[in-house]
C-alpha positions as CSV (number, residue, x, y, z in Angstrom):
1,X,115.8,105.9,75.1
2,X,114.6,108.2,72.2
3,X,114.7,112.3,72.7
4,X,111.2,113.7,71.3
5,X,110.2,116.9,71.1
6,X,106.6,117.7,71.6
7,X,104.8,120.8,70.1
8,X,101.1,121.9,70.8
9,X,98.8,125.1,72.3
10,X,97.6,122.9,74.4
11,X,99.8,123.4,78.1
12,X,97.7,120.8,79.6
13,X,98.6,118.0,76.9
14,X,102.0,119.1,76.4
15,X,102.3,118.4,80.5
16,X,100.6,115.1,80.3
17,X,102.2,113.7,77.7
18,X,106.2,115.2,79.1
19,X,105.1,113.7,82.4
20,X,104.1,110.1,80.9
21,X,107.5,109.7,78.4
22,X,109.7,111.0,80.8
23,X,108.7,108.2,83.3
24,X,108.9,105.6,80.1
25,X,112.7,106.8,80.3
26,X,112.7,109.4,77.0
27,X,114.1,112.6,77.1
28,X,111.6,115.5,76.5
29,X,111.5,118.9,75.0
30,X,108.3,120.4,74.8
31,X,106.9,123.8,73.6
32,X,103.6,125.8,72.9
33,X,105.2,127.9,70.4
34,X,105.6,126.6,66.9
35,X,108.0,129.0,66.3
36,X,110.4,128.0,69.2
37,X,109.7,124.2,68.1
38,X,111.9,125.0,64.9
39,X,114.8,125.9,67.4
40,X,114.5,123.4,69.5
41,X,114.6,120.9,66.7
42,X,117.8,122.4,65.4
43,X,119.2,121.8,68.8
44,X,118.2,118.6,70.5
45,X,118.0,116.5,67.2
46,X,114.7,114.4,68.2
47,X,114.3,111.5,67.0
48,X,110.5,112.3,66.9
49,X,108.2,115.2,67.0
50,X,104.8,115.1,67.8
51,X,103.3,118.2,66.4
52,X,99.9,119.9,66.6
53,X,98.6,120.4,63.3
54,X,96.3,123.7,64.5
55,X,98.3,126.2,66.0
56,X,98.2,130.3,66.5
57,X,100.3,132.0,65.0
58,X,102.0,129.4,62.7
59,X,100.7,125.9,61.8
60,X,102.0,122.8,61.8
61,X,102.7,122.9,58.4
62,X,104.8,126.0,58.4
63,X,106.6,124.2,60.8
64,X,107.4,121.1,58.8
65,X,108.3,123.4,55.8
């Protein structure tokens, strides 16, 4: 299956979405931090990211940059 990294403020969602792909089979990595999402995408190499536009401290957009 596909490694996806998810990204987003929001504990609750992150939790609820790691919980439903990991039982579809996918391999997860998920953060709260937009700054640690850059690492973590550097790393794991998903093959998608689903990232919060709206974040403290850094946007989605500087993320994407």
């Amino acid at each position: 299956m596909s490694r996806i990294l998810i990204v987003d403020d929001e504990v609750d969602l992150v939790e609820a979405c790691t919980m439903a792909l990991e039982r579809e089979g996918h391999a997860v990595d998920a953060t709260t931090d937009a700054r640690q999402a850059l690492a973590s995408a550097r790393r794991a190499r998903p093959d998608l990211v689903m990232l919060d536009w709206i974040m403290p401290g850094a946007d989605g957009g500087a993320v994407l940059s």
